[in-house]
N, C-alpha and C positions, 0 to 999 in steps of 0.2 A: 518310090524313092523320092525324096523330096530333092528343092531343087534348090537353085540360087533365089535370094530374093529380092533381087532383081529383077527375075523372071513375072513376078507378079507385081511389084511396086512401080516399076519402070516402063508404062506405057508411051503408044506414040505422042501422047499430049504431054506427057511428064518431059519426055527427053524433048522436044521444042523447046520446053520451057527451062529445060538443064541449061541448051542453046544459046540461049537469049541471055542469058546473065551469066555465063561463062563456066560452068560445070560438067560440061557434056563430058570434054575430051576424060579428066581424070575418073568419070562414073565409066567410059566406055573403057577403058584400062582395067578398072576393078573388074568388071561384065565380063573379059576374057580368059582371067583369072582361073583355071582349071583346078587350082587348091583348095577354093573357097567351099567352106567348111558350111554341110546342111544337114549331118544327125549331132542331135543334140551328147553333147559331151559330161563330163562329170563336173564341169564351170556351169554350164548352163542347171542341170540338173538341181546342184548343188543352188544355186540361185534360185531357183522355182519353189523349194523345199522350204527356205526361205522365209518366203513370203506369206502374209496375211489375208493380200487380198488383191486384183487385178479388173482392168478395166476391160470389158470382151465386147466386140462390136459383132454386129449382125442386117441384113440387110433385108427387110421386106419384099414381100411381090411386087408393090406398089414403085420400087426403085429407090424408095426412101431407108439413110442407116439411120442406125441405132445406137445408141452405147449404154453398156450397164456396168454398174461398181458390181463384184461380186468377192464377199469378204467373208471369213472365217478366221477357224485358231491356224495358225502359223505351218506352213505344209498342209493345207487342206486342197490344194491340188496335186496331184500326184504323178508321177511318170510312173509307166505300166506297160509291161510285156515286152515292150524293145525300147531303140533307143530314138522312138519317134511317134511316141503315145503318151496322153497326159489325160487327166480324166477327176472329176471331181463330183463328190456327194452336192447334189443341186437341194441345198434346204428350203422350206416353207416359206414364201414371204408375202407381198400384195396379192397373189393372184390374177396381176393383170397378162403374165405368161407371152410379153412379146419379142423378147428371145429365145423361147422355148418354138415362137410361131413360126418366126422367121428362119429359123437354122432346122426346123421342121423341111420348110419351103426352099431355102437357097444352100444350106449347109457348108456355106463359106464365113469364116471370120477370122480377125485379128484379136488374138490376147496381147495387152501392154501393163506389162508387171515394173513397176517404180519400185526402185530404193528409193527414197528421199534423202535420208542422213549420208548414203554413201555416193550420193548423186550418179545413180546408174540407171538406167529403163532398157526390158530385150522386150524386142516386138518379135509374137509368132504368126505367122499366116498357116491356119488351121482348116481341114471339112470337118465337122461334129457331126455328131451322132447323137441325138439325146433321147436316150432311155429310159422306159419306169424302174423301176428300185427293184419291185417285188419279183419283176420279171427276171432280174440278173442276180440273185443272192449268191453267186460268186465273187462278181464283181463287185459289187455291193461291200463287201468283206474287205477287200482292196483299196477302196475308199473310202467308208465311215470315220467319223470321228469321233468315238464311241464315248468321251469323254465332254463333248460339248451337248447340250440340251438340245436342240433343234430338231425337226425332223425331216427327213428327209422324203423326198416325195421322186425325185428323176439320178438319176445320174448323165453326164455329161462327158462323153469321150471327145477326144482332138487327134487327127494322124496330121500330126506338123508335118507342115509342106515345106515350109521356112524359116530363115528366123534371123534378126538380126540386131546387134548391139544397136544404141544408140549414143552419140557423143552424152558428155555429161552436162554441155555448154547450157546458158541456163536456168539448169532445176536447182531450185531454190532449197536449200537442204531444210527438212521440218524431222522433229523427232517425236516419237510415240511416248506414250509415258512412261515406260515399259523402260525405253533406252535413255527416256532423262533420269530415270532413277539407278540405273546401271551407272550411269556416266559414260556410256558409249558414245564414239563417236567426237572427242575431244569437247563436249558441253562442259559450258563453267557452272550456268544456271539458269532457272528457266525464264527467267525474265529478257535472256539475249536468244531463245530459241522460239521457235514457232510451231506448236503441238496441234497433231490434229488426233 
C-alpha cells in the first residue's frame, strides 16, 4: 500500500529545518490528514502518459545519488496492472548502466516528471525492479514502443510508494517544438519562448 509522502520526504532533519523557518506547524496539519491521497488516480495517470521524458534518481552503495534524464516518444512510461505500477522499455544508450547498478543495489528512487509549458512537476517515490527484456516478453508487449527505432535492452518496473504534486512557483515555462508549432500553450512566437 503506498503511503503519504511525507512518510519518506519528512525526516527528523527535514522537520528541524521546517522548525527553524517557520513551516513545521502547517506540514504537521497536512501529516495528519487521513485523506491524503497515495494510489495514483486518472489526473496523475493521465499526466504520466503525457509525457516524453523524466528525471529518476538512484542511490549507490557508496551513499552517493544519482540522477538520469530518461526520454522517449511521448507515454513511453507506462502504468501497469494496478493503480500503483508504472514501468518503461529501458532502450540502448552509453553503456555506463549506473542506474541500472544502483536500483540493482538499493531499489529506491524518485521519478520527477516536468511539464514546462503548463508549469507543473509530480514527484514519485518508487522500489524498481529492473529486468531483462528477453526474460519478460509479456511484459515486454506492455511496454515497447514498437514505433520508435531503439532497442531495447532491460525493462524497468516502479510500485509507487508516493507521490506528490509540486507548486508551479518558479518553473520557467519552455516549449518543445512540437507545441510552438501547435500554438500550445498561448505562444505568439518563438523568439519570446525558450525551446529545448
Amino acid at each position: 500500500m503506498a503511503k503519504h509522502f511525507m512518510e519518506f520526504a519528512f525526516n527528523d532533519s527535514v522537520r528541524k529545518v521546517q522548525e527553524k523557518y517557520g513551516t513545521r506547524a502547517a506540514y504537521q496539519k497536512m501529516e495528519s490528514r487521513s485523506e491524503f491521497r497515495n494510489q495514483l488516480t486518472w489526473q496523475e495517470k493521465g499526466y504520466i502518459k503525457n509525457r516524453d521524458s523524466f528525471y529518476m534518481s538512484s542511490v549507490g552503495e557508496n551513499g552517493w545519488p544519482y540522477m538520469q534524464f530518461r526520454g522517449g516518444p511521448k507515454g513511453f512510461l507506462k502504468a501497469i496492472d494496478d493503480d500503483n505500477t508504472l514501468a518503461y522499455a529501458d532502450f540502448r544508450g552509453n553503456g555506463q548502466y549506473i542506474s541500472t547498478g544502483n536500483l540493482n543495489a538499493t531499489k529506491k528512487t524518485v521519478l520527477f516528471l516536468m511539464d514546462y509549458s503548463q508549469q507543473q512537476r509530480l514527484k514519485i517515490w518508487a522500489e524498481a525492479e529492473v529486468l531483462h527484456a528477453d526474460d519478460h516478453p509479456e511484459l515486454l508487449r506492455k511496454v515497447e514502443m514498437p514505433d520508435y527505432s531503439a532497442t531495447v535492452e532491460r525493462i524497468f518496473v516502479f510500485k509507487v510508494q508516493a507521490f506528490d504534486w509540486n507548486c508551479p512557483q518558479h518553473i520557467t515555462p519552455r516549449y518543445t517544438k512540437e507545441e510552438i508549432e501547435k500554438g500550445e500553450g498561448g505562444i505568439g512566437s518563438e523568439e519570446h519562448s525558450i525551446i529545448f
